[in-house]
N, C-alpha and C positions, 0 to 999 in steps of 0.2 A: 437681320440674320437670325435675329431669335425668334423672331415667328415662321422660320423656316423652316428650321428647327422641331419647332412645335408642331408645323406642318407633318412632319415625318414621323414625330411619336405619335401622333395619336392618327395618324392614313392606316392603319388597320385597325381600329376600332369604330373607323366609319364602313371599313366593309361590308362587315358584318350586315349593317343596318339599308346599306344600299342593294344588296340583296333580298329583301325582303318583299314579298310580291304585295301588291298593293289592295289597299281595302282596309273595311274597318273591323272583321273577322282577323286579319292576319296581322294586325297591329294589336290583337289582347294576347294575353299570355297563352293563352289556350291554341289560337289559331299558330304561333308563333310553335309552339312543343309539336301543332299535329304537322305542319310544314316540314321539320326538321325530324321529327322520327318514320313516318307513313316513309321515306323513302328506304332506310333499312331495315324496316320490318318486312315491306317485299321485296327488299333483295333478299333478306332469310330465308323466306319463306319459298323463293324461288329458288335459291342454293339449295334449299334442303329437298326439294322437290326433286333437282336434278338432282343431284346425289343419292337419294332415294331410286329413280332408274336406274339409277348403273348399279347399284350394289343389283337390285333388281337381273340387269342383265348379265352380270359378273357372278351371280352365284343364285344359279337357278333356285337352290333348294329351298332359300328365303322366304318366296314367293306364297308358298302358303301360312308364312308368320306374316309375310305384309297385306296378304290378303283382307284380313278383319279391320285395315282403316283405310285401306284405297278408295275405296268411296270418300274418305274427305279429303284427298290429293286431288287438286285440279289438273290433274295427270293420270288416267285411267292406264292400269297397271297389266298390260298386256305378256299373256303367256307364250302368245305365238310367234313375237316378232321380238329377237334379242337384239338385233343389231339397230333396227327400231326404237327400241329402248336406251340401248347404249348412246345412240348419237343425240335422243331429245336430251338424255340426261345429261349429257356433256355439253349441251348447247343450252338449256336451262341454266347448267350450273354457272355457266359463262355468262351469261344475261345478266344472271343475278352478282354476277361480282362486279358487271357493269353499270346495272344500279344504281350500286352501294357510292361505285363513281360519280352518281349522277350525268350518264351520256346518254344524251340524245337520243340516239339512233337504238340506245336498248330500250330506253322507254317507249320509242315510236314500236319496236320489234314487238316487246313484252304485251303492250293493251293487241296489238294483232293477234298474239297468242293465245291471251286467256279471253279475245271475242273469238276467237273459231272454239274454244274449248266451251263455252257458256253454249255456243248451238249446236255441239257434239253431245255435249253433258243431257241439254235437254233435248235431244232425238233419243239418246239413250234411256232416259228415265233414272238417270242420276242426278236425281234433282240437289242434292247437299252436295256431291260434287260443282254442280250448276251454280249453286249460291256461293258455296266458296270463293269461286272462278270470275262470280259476280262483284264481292265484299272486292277483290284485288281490282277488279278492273276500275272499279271506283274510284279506291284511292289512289291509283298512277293516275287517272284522268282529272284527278282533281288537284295533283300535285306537280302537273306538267311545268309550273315556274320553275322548281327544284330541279330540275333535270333539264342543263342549260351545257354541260359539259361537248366540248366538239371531238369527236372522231381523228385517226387519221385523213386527211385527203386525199391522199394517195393510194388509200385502200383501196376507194372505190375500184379504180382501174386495175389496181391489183388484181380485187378480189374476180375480177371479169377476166382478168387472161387466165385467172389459177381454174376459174371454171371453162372453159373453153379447151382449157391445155386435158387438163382432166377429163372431160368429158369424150375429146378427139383419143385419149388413148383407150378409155371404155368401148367406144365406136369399134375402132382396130381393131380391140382386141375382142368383141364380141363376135367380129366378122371372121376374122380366125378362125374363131372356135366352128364356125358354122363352118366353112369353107374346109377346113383340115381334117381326116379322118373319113372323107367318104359320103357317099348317100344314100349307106346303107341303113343309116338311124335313121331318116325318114317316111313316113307313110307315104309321102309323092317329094320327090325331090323338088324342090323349091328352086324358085329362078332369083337373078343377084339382087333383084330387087322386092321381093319377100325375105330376104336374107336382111336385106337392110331396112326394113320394117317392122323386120322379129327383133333386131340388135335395138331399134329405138323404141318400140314400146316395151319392151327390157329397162328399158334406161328408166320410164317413169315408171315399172310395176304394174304393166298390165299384160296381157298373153299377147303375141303377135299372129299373123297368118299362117306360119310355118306349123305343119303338123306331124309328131312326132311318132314313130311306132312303139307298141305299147312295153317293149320290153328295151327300150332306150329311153325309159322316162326319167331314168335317175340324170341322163344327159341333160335332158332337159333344164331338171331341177340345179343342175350347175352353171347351166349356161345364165340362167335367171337370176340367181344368189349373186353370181358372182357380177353381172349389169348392176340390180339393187346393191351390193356394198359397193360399188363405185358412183353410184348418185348420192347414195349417202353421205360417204367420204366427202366428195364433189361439196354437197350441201354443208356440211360440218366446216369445213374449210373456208367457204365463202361468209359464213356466218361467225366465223373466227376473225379474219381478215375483215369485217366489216367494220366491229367492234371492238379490235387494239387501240390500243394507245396510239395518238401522233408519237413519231419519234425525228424533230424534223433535224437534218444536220446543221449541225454547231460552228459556230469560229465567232473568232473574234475579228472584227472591223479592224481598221488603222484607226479609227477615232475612237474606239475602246478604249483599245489598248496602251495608245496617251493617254487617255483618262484615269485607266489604271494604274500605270506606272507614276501619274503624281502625285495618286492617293496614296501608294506606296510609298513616295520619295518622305510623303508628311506623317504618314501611319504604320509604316513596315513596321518596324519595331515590335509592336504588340502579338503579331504570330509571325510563327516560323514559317508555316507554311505558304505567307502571303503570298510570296513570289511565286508559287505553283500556281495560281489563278492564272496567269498568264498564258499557261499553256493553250496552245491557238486553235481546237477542238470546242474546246468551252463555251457556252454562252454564258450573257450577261444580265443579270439582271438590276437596273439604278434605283437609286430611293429618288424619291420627287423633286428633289435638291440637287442632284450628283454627287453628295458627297458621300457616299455608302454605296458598293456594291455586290452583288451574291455572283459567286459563277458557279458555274457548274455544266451536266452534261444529263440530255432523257435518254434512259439504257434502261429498257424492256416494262416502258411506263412508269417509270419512276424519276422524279428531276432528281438527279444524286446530286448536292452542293458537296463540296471540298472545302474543310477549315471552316474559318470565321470568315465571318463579312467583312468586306476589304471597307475600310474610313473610320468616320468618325462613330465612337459607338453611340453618342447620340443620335445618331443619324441611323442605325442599326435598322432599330422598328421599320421605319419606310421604306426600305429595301426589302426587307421581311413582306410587308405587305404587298407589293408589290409583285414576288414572289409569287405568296398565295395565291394573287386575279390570273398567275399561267398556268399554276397549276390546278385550281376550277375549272378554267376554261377547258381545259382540255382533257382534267380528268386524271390527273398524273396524283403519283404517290408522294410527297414531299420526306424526303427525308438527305440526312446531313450528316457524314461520313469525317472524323479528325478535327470534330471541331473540339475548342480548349473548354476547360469549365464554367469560363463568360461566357464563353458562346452557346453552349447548352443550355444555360440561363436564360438568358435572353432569347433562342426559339423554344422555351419551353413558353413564357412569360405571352411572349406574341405568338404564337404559333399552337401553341400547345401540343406540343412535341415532347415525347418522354425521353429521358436520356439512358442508354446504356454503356457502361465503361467499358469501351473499347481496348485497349491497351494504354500503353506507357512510352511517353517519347524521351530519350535520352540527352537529356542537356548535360555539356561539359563548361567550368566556368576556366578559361585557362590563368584566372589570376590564384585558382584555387588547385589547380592541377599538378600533380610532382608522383614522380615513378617511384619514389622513396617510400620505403613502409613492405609490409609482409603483405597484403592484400593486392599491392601489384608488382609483385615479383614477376609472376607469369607474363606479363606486358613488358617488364625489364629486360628476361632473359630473352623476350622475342627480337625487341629490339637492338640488341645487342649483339646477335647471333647474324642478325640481316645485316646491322652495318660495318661488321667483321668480313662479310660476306661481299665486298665492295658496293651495296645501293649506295644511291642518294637522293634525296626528293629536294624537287624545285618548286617555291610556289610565287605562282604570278596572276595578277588581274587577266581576264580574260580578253581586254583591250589590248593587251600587251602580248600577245601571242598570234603570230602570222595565218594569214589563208591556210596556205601550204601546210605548214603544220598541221591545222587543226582538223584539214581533210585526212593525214595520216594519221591522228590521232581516232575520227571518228571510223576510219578501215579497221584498227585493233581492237576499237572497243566494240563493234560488232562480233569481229571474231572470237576474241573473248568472253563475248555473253552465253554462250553455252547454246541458249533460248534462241527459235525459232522467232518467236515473237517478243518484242518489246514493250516489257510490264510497266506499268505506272498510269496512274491516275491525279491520286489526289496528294502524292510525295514525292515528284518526278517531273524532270520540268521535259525528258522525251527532246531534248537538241544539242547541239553541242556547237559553238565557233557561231553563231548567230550574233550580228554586226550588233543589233540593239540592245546584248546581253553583256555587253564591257562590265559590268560591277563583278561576275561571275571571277569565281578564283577558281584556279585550276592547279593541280599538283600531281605533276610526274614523276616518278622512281625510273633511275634507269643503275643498270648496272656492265662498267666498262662501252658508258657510251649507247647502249642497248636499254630500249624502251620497254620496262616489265611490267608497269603496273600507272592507273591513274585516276585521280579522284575527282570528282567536280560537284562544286558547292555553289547554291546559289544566296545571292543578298539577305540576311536578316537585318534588317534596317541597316543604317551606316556603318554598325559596329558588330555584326553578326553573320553566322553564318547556316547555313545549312543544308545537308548531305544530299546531294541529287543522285549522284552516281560513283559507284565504287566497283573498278574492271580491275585485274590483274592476269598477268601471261601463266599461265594453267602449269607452268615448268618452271617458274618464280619459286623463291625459298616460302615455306611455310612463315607465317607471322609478318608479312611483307603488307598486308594490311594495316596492320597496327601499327607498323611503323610506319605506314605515310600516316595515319593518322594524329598519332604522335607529334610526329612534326609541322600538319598542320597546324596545332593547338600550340604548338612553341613558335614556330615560325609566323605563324598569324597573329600573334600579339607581338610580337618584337615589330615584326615589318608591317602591318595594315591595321593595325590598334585594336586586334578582335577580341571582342568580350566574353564572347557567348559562342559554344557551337553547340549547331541541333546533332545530331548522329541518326541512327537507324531508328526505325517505331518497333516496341516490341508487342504485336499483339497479346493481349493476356498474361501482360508479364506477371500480376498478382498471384492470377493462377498459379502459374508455372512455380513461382518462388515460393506461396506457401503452400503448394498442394505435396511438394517434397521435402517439408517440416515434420519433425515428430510432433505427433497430436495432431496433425490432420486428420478430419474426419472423410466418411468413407466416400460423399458424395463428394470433396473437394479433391480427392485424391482418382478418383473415377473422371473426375472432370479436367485434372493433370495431366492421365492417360489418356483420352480421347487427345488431348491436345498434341501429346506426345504422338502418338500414333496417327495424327494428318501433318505431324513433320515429315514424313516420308517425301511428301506431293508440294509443302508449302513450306519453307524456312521461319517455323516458328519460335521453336527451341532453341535453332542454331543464330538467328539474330538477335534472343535474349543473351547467349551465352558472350556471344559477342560484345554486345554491348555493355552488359554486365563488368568486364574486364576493367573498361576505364572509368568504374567509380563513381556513374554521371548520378545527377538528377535528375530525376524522374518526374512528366510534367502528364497527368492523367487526359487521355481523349476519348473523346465520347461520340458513340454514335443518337442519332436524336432521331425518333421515328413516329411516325400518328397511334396507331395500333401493336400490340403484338400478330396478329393475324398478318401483320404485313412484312414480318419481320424476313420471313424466307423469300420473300420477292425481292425483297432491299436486296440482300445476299448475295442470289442468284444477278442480281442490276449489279451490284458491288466489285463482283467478282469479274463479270465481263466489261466494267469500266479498266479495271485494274490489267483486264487482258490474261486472268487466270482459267477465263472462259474464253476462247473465240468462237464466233461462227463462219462455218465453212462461208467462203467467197459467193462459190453458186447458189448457194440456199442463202443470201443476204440477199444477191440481185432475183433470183426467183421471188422473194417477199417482198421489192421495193425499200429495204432498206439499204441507206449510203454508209 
């Protein structure tokens, strides 16, 4: 067992080295720096390239400040053609971020690029453009080991109906334009099929048969612009779609999810969140042992993990590394949303992942708990007030609560959710009354009989708990929360022996608390109000203020990320895991995503 063990600490420090392309060049220290930088020096350099067009296309007036270096852009900086410009620069800039991923299909893309740019450069007589174009094409050709990263596969066919679908509404609509309006804008009226010969050499940018009179040539000039920006389009699109991230659908197996629930039965303990891994969306990923696992979900190229790694933390590393070989392979962003400050540790350690403190999760301990005192007054009188009020809350294992029930339970707690859509990712176990979920405690308030309000917690280890879901009926007495909660933390140590309950996460709670301290400074107090000010959209404020009430302690989590550059991708992934983002139905199945 202990060289299993050892097995799994040290399987990511052999990665590294099994990647290493072979020769006796790429085994000295030198070969080994120019293998691992040549790949992001031209994704840079080709970021910067494309982004250099578009500003280019975006704000004409530039153009004779960028005039004096375009000669060494392996991108000749064209006055006449903005849309042109706009789409290489957006599809450069793209290349180049897929580079930096190390895929495939941009490096195959990119030496295509800069060899038609090397036989453009030199017909032009731009020769230092030429060499430029020359020095990159080099080193992609020499670094083709490095760029092993795969694609979606499903793009391909994608990327072929989005061109097809596209292209058939250009046709239509080209044929329109000829057909509507008469033929009196032409010098010989045209038969339907010089109409349909004008609409496709339209499509690639060249003149067609149809001949126009001379005082309808602005027509002309529309009919053409408007074929070219729809090939473009067309083209930008399919070279988008070529070059995404796989994002393939998730679940967990029935052999998983044993797996995990025994790792939990022997590890839950250590995070609260374990039992969220379970959610059946998530993939998995093992250490080489089974005794360590990562789950998570890929949401807009990025594998987002959830929490710490489910087992034993010796076992951590090899799951971690494991990790890594999915996310290579395909190119994906690694990063790690709510993990605890072991866990930060440890993907910083193996991974090299930097940590940012996320927020604050709220631990209650109920041997330490009491309404007594000036500081929870405001919790006193809540509770007080509701069970004057006739509530009562019941709390029971979730084995112990009926079918029946639990389907009218899950009817009010949709109705109750306000939200269209139902949030939760990485603190949200997303089911309710699921047969293999019996350790679940559940606790309803009713009042005279009448079901108001109900909470539902899932397993922190044998003796813990933690907040899944918290509904209440919208015409319930104010404070009706706090007081189920309340009585969870009393009732769950009398009846089920609980030690420990998690509560809500408050993102930023540090912010929050000392950005409305006297002697806050003025960036901490600016960084208070932005916060304050996206509580409108997101319960940021209102789940510290909440939670803040019962006294808890406060357990720091952190988010773990490769880059800052990557930070607003996490976000944007973070956000539509969480379901603060969704995307429309038809535009999921128009892109092939499930």
């Amino acid at each position: 067992m202990e060289s299993e063990d050892r097995a799994d600490g040290f399987a990511s420090k052999t990665l590294e080295k099994a990647d290493e392309p072979p020769g006796r060049f790429a085994s000295s220290r030198f070969g080994r720096d120019y293998y691992d930088r040549v790949p992001g020096i031209v994704a840079t350099v080709t970021s910067i390239t494309g982004f250099l067009n578009l500003v280019v296309a975006l704000l004409p007036r530039e153009r004779g400040r960028l005039e004096q270096v375009h000669d060494y852009l392996p991108v000749a900086l064209s006055a006449g053609a903005v849309s042109l410009l706009a789409v290489s620069g957006l599809l450069l800039w793209r290349i180049g971020t897929m580079l930096r991923r190390r895929k495939r299909r941009a490096w195959i893309g990119a030496l295509v690029i800069y060899a038609l740019l090397i036989i453009g450069h030199l017909g032009n007589g731009t020769f230092i453009a030429a060499g430029v174009s020359f020095v990159l094409f080099v080193l992609l050709a020499t670094t083709g080991s490095r760029f092993k990263a795969k694609a979606d596969p499903v793009s391909r066919w994608v990327a072929v109906k989005v061109a097809v679908q596209f292209e058939l509404v250009a046709f239509v609509w080209g044929i329109l334009l000829l057909e509507l309006g008469g033929d009196d804008r032409f010098a010989v009226p045209p038969t339907l099929w010089q109409r349909v010969q004008e609409v496709l050499c339209g499509l690639v940018g060249v003149d067609g048969p149809v001949h126009y009179r001379a005082d309808h040539e602005r027509f002309q000039d529309i009919v053409h612009a408007t074929l070219g920006a729809f090939s473009l389009l067309t083209l930008a699109a399919v070279v988008l779609l070529m070059l995404r991230a796989a994002e393939p659908k998730a679940g967990l197996s029935a052999n998983d999810e044993t797996q995990l629930r025994a790792l939990l039965a022997k590890q839950g303990q250590r995070d609260s969140l374990g039992y969220f891994a379970l959610r059946r969306e998530k993939r998995v990923v093992w250490s080489p042992t089974g005794k360590a696992a990562i789950t998570g979900r890929v949401v807009n190229g990025v594998f987002l993990v959830s929490g710490d790694p489910i087992g034993e933390p010796d076992a951590w590393p090899g799951a971690i590394a494991e990790y890594l070989k999915q996310v290579s392979e395909y190119g994906w962003v690694p990063a790690v949303i709510g993990c605890s400050e072991q866990g930060a540790t440890v993907f910083n350690r193996e991974a090299d992942l930097s940590a940012l403190e996320l927020g604050d999760e709220a631990v209650v301990y109920p041997e330490d708990f009491s309404l007594e005192g000036r500081p929870m007054r405001g919790v006193r009188q809540a509770c007080t007030r509701v069970q004057r009020a006739g509530y009562e809350v019941q709390l029971r294992r979730a084995r112990d609560v009926s079918a029946a029930e639990f389907v009218e339970l899950e009817r009010v707690a949709v109705a109750w959710r306000g939200d269209a859509v139902e949030r939760g990712f990485s603190m949200a176990l997303s089911r309710l009354g699921d047969p293999a979920d019996g350790d679940c405690v559940l606790a309803t308030a009713t009042q005279d009989g009448v079901l108001r309000g109900l909470l539902h917690f899932v397993p922190w280890g044998p003796d813990g708990l933690s907040l899944d879901l918290m509904r209440r009926d919208k015409s319930a007495d104010n404070g009706l929360n706090e007081f189920m909660i309340v009585q969870v933390i009393q009732q769950g140590a009398a009846q089920l022996g609980i030690v420990r309950v998690s509560l809500n996460f408050a993102v930023f709670r540090d912010a929050l608390e000392r950005g409305e301290k006297i002697g806050a400074g003025p960036i901490l107090r600016a960084w208070r109000w932005v916060l304050v000010f996206a509580s409108r959209w997101w319960q940021i404020e209102t789940l510290y203020r909440f939670n803040v009430k019962f006294r808890p302690d406060w357990e720091p989590r952190f988010l773990s990320y490769p880059s800052p550059r990557d930070l607003p991708r996490i976000a944007v992934a973070a956000l539509e895991a969480e379901a603060f983002i969704t995307r429309p139905h038809r535009l999921r199945r128009l892109l092939g995503r499930p």
